[in-house]
C-alpha positions in Angstrom: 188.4 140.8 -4.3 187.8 142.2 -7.5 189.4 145.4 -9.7 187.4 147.3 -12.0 188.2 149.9 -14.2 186.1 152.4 -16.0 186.4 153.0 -19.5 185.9 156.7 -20.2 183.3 157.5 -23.5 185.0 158.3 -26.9 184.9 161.8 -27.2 182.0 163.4 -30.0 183.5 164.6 -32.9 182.8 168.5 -33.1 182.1 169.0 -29.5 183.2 171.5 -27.3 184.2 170.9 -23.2 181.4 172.4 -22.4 179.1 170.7 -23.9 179.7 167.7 -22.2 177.7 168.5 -18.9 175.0 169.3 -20.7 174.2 165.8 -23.1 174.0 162.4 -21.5 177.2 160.8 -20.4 178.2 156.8 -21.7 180.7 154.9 -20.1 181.4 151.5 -18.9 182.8 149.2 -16.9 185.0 146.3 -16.8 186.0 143.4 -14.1 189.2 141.6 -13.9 191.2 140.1 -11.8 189.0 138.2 -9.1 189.8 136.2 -6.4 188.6 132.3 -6.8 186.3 133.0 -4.1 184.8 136.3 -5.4 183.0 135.8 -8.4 183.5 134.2 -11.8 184.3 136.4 -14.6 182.8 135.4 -17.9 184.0 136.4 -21.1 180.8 139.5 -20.9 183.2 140.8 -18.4 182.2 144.7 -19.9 179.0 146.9 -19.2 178.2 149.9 -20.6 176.4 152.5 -18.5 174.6 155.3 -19.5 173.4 158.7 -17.1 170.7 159.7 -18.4 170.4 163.7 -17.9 167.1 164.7 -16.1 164.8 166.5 -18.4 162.8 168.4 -16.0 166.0 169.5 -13.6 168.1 170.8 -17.1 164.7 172.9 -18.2 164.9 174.4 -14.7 168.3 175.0 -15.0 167.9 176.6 -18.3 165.2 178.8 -16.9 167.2 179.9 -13.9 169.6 181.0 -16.2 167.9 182.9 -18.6 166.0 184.9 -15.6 170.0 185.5 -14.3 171.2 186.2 -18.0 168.5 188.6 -17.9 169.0 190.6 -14.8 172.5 190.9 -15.9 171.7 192.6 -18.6 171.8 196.4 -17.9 169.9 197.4 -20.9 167.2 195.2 -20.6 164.9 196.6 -17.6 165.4 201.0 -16.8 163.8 202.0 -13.6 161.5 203.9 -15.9 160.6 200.3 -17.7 159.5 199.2 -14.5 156.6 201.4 -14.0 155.3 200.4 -16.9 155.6 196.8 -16.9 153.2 197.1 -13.5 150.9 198.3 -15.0 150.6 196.3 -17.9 148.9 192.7 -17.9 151.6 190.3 -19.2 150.1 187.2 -21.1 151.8 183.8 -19.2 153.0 180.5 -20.9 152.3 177.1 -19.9 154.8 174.5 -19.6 154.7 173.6 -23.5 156.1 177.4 -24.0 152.9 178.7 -25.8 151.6 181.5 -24.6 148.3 181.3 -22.8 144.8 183.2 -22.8 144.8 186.0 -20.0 141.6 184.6 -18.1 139.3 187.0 -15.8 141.2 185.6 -13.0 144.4 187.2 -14.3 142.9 190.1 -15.3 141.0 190.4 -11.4 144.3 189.7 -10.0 146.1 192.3 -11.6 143.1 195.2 -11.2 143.5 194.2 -7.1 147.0 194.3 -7.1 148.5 197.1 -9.6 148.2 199.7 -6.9 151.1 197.3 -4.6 152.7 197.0 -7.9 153.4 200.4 -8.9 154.2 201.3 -5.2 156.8 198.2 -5.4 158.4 199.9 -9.1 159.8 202.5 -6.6 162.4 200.2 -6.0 165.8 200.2 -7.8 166.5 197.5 -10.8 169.0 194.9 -9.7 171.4 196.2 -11.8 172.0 200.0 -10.2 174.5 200.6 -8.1 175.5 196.8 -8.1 172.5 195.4 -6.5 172.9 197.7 -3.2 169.7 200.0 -4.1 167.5 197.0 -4.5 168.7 195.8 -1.7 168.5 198.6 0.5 165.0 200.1 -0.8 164.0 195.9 -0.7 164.7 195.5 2.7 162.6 199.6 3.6 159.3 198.1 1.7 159.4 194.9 3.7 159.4 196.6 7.0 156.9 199.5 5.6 154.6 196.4 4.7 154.5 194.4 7.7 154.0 197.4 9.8 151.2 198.2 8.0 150.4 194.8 8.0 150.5 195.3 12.0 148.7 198.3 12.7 146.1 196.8 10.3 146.1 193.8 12.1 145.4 195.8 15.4 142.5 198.0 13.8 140.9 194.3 13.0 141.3 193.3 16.7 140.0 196.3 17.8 136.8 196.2 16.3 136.6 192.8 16.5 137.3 192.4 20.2 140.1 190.5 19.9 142.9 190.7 22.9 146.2 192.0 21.5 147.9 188.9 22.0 145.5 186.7 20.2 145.5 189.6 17.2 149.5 188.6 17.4 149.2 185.2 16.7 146.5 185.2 14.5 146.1 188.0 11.8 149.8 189.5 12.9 151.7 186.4 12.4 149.6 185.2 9.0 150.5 188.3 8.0 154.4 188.6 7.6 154.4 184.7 7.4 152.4 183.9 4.3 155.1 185.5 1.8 157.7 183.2 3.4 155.2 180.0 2.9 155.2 181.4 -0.8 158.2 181.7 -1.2 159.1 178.2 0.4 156.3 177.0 -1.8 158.1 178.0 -5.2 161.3 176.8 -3.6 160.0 173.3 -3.2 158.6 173.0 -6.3 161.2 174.7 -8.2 164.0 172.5 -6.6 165.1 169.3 -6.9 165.4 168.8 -3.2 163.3 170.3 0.3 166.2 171.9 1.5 165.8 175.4 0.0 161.9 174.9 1.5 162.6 174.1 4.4 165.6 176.3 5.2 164.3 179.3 3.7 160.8 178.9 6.3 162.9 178.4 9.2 165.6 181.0 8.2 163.0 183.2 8.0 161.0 183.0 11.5 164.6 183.1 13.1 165.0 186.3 11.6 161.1 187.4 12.7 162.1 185.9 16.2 165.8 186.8 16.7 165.7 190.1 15.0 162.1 191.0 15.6 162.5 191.1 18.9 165.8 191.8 19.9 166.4 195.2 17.4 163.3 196.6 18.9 164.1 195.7 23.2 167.8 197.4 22.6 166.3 200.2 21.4 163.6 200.6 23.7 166.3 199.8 26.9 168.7 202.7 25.6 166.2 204.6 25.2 164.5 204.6 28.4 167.8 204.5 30.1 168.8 207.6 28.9 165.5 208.9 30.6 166.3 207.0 33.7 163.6 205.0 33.5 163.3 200.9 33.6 162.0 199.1 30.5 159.7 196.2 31.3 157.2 194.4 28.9 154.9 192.3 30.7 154.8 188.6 29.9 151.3 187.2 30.4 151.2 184.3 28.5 154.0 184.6 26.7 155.3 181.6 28.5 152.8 179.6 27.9 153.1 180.4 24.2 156.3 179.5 23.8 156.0 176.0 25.5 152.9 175.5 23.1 155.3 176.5 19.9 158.4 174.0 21.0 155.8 171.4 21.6 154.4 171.9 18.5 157.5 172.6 16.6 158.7 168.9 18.2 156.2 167.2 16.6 156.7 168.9 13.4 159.9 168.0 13.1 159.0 164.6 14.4 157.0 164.2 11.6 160.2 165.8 8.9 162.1 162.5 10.2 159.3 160.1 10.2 158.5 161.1 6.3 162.9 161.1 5.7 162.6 157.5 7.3 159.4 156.1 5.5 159.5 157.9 2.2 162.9 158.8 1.6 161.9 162.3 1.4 160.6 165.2 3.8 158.3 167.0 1.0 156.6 165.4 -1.7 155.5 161.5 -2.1 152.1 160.1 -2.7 149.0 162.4 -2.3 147.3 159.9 1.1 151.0 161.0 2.5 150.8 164.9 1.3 147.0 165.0 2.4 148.0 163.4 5.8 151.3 165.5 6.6 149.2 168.7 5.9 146.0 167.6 7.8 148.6 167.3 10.7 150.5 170.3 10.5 147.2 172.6 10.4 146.3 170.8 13.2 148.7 171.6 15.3 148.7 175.2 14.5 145.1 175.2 15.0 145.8 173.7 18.3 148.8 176.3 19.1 146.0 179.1 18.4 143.4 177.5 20.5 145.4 177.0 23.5 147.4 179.9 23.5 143.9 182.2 22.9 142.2 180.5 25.6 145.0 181.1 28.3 144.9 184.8 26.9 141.2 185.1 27.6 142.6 183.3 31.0 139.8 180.5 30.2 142.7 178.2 31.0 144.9 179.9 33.6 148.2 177.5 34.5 149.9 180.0 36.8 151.4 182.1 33.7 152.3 185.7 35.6 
């Protein structure tokens, strides 16, 4: 058995409490008092150590808290402010902090999209009301988007032909899904680890499932009981469906612990491992949309009522 004790860093001459956190920390170690048969104990029996803080988590960090530093800030953004800021086209700065060129791309982007920006000025700076009105007005423009998004979805399906349950898993579900793969997207590349990715993507199709669903059937069963009525929704296919998605959702995870196993990591690693973990997660939606249309269009009928 042997005892070792750490030997804290000499405190820097000037420096405040806080400012410890933020520079690298030096410290070391020292053995003594070991067994015969532990190990022998020469006279280097002292190591200093030295953690090294990460460059690219502390510029992140630094970001995140300027962008909070400046939402706090009541005088920095008025309600007015954010009409005009839509409109405008806001030069961007690369990873140096110079400030880059605004390309045709940029300028396309924002000529497509200033008419969803303005619309989206409407709602309240974070600071009113202390965050309710953002987050109240937020939460009305998400569910005026995706049912626009759905009724434009069904126009599409419509004149293309599609059946309204393959227009539901197709242009429907991309829909109101893509902004969540966004936003796991930034998560995963803003964070240091795939939780916030990962959680955030399944935190949000529980809420499209749970909520989606269930808000809509109580209203619909109070309201045609108060007629006296019975609400049914027919389920062709639906069963099918949902055995495709936990099949497909087993394998996905599958493939979450395989990759946590191998490479220590669920997102990320080498690019043959990226290319290969998305090459087989598209396949297996392509797969879910395949075999769910085909039973819709009862090519494949397997007793679904």
């Amino acid at each position: 058995m042997i005892k070792i004790e750490i030997l804290q860093h000499a405190p820097v001459e000037g420096a405040e409490e806080d400012d410890i956190v933020d520079r690298d920390e030096v410290f070391g170690l020292q053995i003594y008092e070991s067994t015969p048969d532990a190990v022998k104990i020469s006279k280097k029996d002292t190591c200093v150590i030295e953690l090294v803080t990460d460059a690219d988590a502390k510029k992140q960090a630094e970001a995140l808290q300027a962008l909070l530093d400046r939402i706090n800030r009541e005088e920095e953004v008025t309600w007015s402010q954010q009409f005009i800021n839509a409109c405008l086209l806001h030069p961007t700065k690369n990873d140096d902090g110079e400030i880059e060129d605004i390309g045709c791309f940029d300028a396309f982007l924002q000529f497509f999209a200033i008419g969803w920006k303005v619309f989206f000025s409407l709602v309240p700076p974070p600071h009113y009301c202390k965050g309710w009105g953002c987050f109240v007005v937020a939460l009305a423009m998400i569910g005026l988007c995706t049912g626009i998004v759905g009724e434009i979805a069904n126009l599409m399906g419509c004149v293309i032909g599609l059946k309204p349950g393959v227009t539901a898993i197709t242009f429907v579900a991309i829909g109101t899904s893509l902004p969540d793969t966004f936003a796991s997207k930034k998560a995963a590349i803003d964070e240091r680890y795939a939780d916030a990715a990962i959680g955030n993507i399944n935190g949000s199709n529980c809420v499209n499932v749970f909520l989606g669903l269930g808000l809509p059937w109580v209203m619909a069963s109070i309201y045609y009981t108060n007629k006296g009525e019975k609400f049914k929704v027919p389920s062709k296919g639906l069963d099918v469906s949902v055995a495709l998605f936990l099949c497909t959702a087993f394998f996905a995870v599958a493939l979450m612990v395989i990759r946590r196993c191998l490479l220590k990591g669920e997102l990320g690693g080498g690019k043959c491992g990226r290319t290969a973990s998305a090459i087989f997660l598209v396949f297996l939606w392509v797969l879910y949309i395949v075999m769910s249309s085909l039973v819709q269009y009862e090519i494949i009928n397997l007793g679904s009522s």
